[in-house]
C-alpha positions as CSV (number, residue, x, y, z in Angstrom):
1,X,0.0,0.0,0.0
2,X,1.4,3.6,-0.8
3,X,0.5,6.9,0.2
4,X,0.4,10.3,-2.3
5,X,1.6,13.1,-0.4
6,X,0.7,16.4,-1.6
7,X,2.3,19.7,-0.1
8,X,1.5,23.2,-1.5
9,X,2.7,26.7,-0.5
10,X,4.8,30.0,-1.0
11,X,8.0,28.6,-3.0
12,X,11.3,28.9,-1.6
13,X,14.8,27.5,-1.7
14,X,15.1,24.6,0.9
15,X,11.7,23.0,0.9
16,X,12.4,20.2,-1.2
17,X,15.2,19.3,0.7
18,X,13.4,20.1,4.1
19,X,10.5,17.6,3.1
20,X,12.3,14.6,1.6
21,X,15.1,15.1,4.6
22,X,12.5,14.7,7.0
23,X,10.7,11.9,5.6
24,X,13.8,9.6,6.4
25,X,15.9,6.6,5.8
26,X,13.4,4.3,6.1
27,X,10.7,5.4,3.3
28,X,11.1,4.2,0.0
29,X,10.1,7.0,-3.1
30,X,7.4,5.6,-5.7
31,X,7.5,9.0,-7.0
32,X,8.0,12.1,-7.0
33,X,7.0,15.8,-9.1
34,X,7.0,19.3,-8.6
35,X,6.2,22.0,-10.4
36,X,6.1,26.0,-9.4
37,X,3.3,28.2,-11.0
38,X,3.5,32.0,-10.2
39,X,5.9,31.3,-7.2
40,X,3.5,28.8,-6.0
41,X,4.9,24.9,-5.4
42,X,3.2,21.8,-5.6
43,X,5.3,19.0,-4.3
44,X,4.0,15.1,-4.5
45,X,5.5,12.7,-3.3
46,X,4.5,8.7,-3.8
47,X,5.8,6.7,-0.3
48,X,5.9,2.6,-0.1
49,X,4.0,3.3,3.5
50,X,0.2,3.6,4.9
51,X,1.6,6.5,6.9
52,X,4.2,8.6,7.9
53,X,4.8,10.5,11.3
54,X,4.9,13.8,11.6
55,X,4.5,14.9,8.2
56,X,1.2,17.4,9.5
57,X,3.7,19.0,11.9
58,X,6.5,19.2,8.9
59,X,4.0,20.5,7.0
60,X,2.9,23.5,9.1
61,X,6.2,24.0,10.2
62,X,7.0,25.1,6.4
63,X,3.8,27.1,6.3
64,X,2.4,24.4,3.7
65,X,-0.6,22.6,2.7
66,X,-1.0,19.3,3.2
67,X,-3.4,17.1,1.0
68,X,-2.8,13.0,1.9
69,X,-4.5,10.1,-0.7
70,X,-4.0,6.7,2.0
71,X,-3.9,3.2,1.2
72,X,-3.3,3.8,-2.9
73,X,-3.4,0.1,-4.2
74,X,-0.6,1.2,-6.8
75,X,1.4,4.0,-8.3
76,X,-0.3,4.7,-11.4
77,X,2.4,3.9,-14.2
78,X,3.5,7.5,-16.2
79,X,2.5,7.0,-19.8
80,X,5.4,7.7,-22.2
81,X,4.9,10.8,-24.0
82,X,4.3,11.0,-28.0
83,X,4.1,14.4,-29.1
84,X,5.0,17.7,-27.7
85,X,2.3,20.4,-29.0
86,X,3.8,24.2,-28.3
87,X,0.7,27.0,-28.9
88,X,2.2,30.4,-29.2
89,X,0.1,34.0,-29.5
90,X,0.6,37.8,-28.4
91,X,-1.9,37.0,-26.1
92,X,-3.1,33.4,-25.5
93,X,-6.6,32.9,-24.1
94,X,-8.5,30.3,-21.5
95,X,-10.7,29.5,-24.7
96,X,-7.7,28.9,-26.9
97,X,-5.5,26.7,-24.8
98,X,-9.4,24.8,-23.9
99,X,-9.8,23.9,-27.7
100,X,-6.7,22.7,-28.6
101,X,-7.0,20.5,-25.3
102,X,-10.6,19.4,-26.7
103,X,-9.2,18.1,-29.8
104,X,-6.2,16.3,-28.4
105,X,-8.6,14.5,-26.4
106,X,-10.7,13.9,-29.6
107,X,-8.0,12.5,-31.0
108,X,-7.4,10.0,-27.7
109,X,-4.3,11.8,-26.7
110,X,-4.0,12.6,-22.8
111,X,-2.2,15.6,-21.9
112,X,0.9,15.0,-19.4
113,X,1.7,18.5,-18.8
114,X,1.9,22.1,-19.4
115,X,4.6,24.6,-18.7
116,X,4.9,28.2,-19.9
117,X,7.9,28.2,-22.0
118,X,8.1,32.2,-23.1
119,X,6.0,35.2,-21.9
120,X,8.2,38.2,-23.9
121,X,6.9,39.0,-27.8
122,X,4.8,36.4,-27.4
123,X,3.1,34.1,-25.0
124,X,3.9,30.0,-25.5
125,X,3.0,26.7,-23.6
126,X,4.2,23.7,-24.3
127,X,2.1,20.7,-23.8
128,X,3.3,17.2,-23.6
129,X,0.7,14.8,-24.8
130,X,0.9,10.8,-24.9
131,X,-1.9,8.1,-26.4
132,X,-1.3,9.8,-30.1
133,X,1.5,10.4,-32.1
134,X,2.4,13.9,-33.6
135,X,1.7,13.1,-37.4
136,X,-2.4,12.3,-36.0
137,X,-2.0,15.8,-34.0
138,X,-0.3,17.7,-36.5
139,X,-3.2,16.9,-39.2
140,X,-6.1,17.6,-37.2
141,X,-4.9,20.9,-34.9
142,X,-4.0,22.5,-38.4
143,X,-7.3,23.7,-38.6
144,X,-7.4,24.7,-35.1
145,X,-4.6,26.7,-35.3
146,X,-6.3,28.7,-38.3
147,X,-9.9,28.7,-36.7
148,X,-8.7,30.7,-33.6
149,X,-5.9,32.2,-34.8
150,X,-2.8,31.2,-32.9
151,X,0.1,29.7,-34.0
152,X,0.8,25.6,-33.1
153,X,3.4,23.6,-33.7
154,X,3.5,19.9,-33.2
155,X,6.9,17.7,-33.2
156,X,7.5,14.5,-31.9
157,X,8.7,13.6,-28.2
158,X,11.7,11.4,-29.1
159,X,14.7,12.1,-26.9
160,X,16.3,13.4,-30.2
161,X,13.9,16.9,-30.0
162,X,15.8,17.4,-26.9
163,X,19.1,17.8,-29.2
164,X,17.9,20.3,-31.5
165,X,19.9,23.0,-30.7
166,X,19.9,24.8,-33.7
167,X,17.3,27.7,-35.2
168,X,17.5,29.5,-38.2
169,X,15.8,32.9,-38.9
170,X,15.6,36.1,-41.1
171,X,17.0,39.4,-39.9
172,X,14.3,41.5,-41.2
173,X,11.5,42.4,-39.1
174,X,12.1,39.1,-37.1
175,X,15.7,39.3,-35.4
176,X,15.2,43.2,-35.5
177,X,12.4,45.1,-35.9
178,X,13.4,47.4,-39.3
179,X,13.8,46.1,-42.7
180,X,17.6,46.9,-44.0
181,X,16.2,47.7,-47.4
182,X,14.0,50.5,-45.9
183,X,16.9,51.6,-43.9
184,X,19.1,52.1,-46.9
185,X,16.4,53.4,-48.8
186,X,16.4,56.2,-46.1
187,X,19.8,57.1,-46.7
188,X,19.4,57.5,-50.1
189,X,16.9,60.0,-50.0
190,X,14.3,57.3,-52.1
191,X,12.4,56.0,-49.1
192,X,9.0,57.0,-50.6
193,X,10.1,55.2,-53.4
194,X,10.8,52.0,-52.3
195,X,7.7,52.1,-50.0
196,X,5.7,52.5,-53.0
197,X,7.2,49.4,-54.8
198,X,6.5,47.6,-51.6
199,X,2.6,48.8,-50.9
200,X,1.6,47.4,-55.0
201,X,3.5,44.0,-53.6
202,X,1.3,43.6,-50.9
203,X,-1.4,44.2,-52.9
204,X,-0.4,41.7,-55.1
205,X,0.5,43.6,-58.0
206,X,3.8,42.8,-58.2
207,X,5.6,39.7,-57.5
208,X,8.1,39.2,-54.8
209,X,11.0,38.6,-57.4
210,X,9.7,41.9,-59.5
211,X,9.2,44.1,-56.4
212,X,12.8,43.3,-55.0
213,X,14.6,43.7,-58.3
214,X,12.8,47.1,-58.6
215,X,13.6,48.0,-54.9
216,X,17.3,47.6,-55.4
217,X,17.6,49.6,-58.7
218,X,16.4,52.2,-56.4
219,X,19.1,51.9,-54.5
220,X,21.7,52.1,-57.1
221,X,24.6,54.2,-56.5
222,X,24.1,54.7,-52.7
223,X,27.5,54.2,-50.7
224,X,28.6,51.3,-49.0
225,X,28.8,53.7,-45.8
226,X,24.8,54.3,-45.9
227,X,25.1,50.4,-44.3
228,X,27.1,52.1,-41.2
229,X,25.3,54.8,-41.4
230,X,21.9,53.5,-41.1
231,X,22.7,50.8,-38.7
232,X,23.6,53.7,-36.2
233,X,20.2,55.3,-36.6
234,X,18.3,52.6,-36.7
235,X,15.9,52.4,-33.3
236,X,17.0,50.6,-30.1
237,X,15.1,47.3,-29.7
238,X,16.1,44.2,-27.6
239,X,14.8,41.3,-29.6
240,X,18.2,39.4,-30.1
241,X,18.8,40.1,-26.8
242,X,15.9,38.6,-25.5
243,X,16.5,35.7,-27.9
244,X,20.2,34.6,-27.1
245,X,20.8,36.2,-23.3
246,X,24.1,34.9,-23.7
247,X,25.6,34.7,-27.0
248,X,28.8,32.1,-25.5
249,X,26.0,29.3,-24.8
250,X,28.1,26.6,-26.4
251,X,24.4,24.2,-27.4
252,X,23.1,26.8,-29.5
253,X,23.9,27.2,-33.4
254,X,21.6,30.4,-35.0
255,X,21.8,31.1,-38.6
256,X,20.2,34.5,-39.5
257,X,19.2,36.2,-42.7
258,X,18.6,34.2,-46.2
259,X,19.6,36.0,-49.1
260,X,20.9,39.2,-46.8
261,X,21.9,42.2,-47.3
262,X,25.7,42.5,-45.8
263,X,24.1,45.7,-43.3
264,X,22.0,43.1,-41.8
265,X,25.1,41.4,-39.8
266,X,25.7,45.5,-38.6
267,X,22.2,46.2,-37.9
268,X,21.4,43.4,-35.9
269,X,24.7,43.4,-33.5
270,X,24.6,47.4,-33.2
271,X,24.0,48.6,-29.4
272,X,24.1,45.4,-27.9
273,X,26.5,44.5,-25.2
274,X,26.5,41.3,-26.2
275,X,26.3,40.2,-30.1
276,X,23.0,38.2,-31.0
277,X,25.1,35.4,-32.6
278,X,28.7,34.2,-31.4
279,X,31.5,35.9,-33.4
280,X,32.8,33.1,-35.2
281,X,34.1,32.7,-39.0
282,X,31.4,31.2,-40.7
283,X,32.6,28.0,-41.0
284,X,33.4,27.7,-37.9
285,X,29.3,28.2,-37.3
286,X,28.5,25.9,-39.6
287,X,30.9,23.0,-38.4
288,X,29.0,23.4,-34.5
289,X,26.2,23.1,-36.5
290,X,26.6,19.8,-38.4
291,X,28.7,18.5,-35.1
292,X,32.2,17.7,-33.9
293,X,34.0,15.6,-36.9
294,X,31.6,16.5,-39.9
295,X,33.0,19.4,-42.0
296,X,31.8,22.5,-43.2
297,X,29.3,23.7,-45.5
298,X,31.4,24.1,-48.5
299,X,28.9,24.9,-51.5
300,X,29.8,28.3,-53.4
301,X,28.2,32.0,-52.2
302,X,27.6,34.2,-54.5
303,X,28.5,38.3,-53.5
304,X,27.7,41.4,-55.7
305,X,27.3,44.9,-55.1
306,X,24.6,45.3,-52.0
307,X,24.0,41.7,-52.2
308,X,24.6,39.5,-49.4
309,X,25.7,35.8,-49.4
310,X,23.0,33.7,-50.9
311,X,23.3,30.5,-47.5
């Protein structure tokens, strides 16, 4: 027979220890979790006992609640998890998280938990589901994600998600706020211009290949310095901050920009104390990327005048 022992209360450094220390020697862990929501801890502990002494008293000595399931025939067995399902929104809503859930248990899948995993752009749980694998979950919370308007992504739980270390992005409007084209076209006294070009694409009266090529030609004959120049006025914002806190971390790989402009590199280090991406050679990048022993990325790049490296 085992016993489930709940405790619940203001979080602080210590209880763990205080709790499991005082349980002693002689009791036997079936299992154990613990979580912390808005500072406040839920600790459960499975014992191989019908009771144990003095756990009320250890309780209110650590000012916590005390819930206690006796004479538990068995510790229910965790069910191994299939699919990890992360929702992400500006602002994510009770009703939103509640129909996702709905469908994951339409689709027999049991949710194992839920953890806020970012709170700063955007607001993202991750849920760990078992009972259905990832391909079933991410056919049928497509339309989910379109009907309510929030972005989900669905990947498998194998232990080799929790090796993925690297993430590859744009620079424009996504690493920084600006787009290095507009800042250039700023420079060179054709921002109006370039706008313009850029309104009839999103109209859909140009094509993105048309629209660029025209963009550019507006630019012709600006100097190399407008890069520096613009860079410097470009306004302060903290997203590659807030997206590598620490640019040493040595399990993180980030490739930025596709097709780049060479200001972008400028624009998105400038007035950071730290530099968004580790200053390495690129190949040196690219070899942490692929992992010790396998060699760089050695396929040509192409560089003209205002045109970045095509990755």
């Amino acid at each position: 027979m085992t016993s489930t022992l709940t405790f619940t209360g203001h979080d602080r450094p210590g209880i763990t220890a205080h709790v499991l220390g005082a349980l002693g020697d002689s009791v036997p862990i079936l299992d154990i979790e613990q979580l912390v929501v808005q500072g406040r801890l839920v600790l459960s502990v499975a014992v191989d006992a019908d009771a144990v002494d003095g756990v009320d008293a250890l309780a209110q000595s650590l000012g916590l609640e005390l819930d206690v399931t006796r004479e538990c025939i068995d510790v229910v067995n965790r069910t191994a998890a299939t699919a990890v399902v992360v929702l992400m929104a500006p602002t994510l809503r009770a009703a939103d998280i509640a129909r996702v859930a709905g469908e994951i248990a339409e689709q027999g899948g049991n949710i194992e938990r839920i953890v806020r995993i970012a709170d700063y752009p955007v607001t993202a749980v991750e849920v760990t589901v078992s009972g259905v694998s990832a391909t079933a979950l991410k056919h049928s919370l497509g339309p989910v994600s379109r009907e309510i308007g929030i972005d989900v992504a669905v990947q498998s739980a194998a232990i080799i998600r929790h090796g993925a270390r690297l993430v590859v992005m744009d620079v424009d409007s996504t690493l920084i706020q600006d787009e290095v084209i507009d800042l250039l076209a700023r420079e060179a006294g054709c921002e109006a211009a370039v706008a313009e070009v850029t309104e009839r694409a999103m109209a859909g009266e140009l094509d993105f290949a048309s629209s660029l090529q025209q963009r550019v030609a507006a630019l012709a004959g600006t100097p190399e310095s407008a890069l520096a120049v613009g860079a410097r006025r470009r306004p302060h914002d903290t997203r590659s901050q807030d997206f590598v806190p620490d640019a040493g971390v040595p399990w993180l790989s980030a490739r930025v920009g596709v097709g780049w402009f060479r200001g972008d590199r400028r624009a998105a280090g400038r007035r950071h104390r730290r530099p968004p991406v580790p200053r390495q050679p690129v190949g040196s990048r690219r070899r942490q990327a692929h992992g010790p022993g396998h060699p760089p990325d050695r396929r040509p790049r192409r560089e003209g005048p205002g045109v970045t490296r095509i990755c």
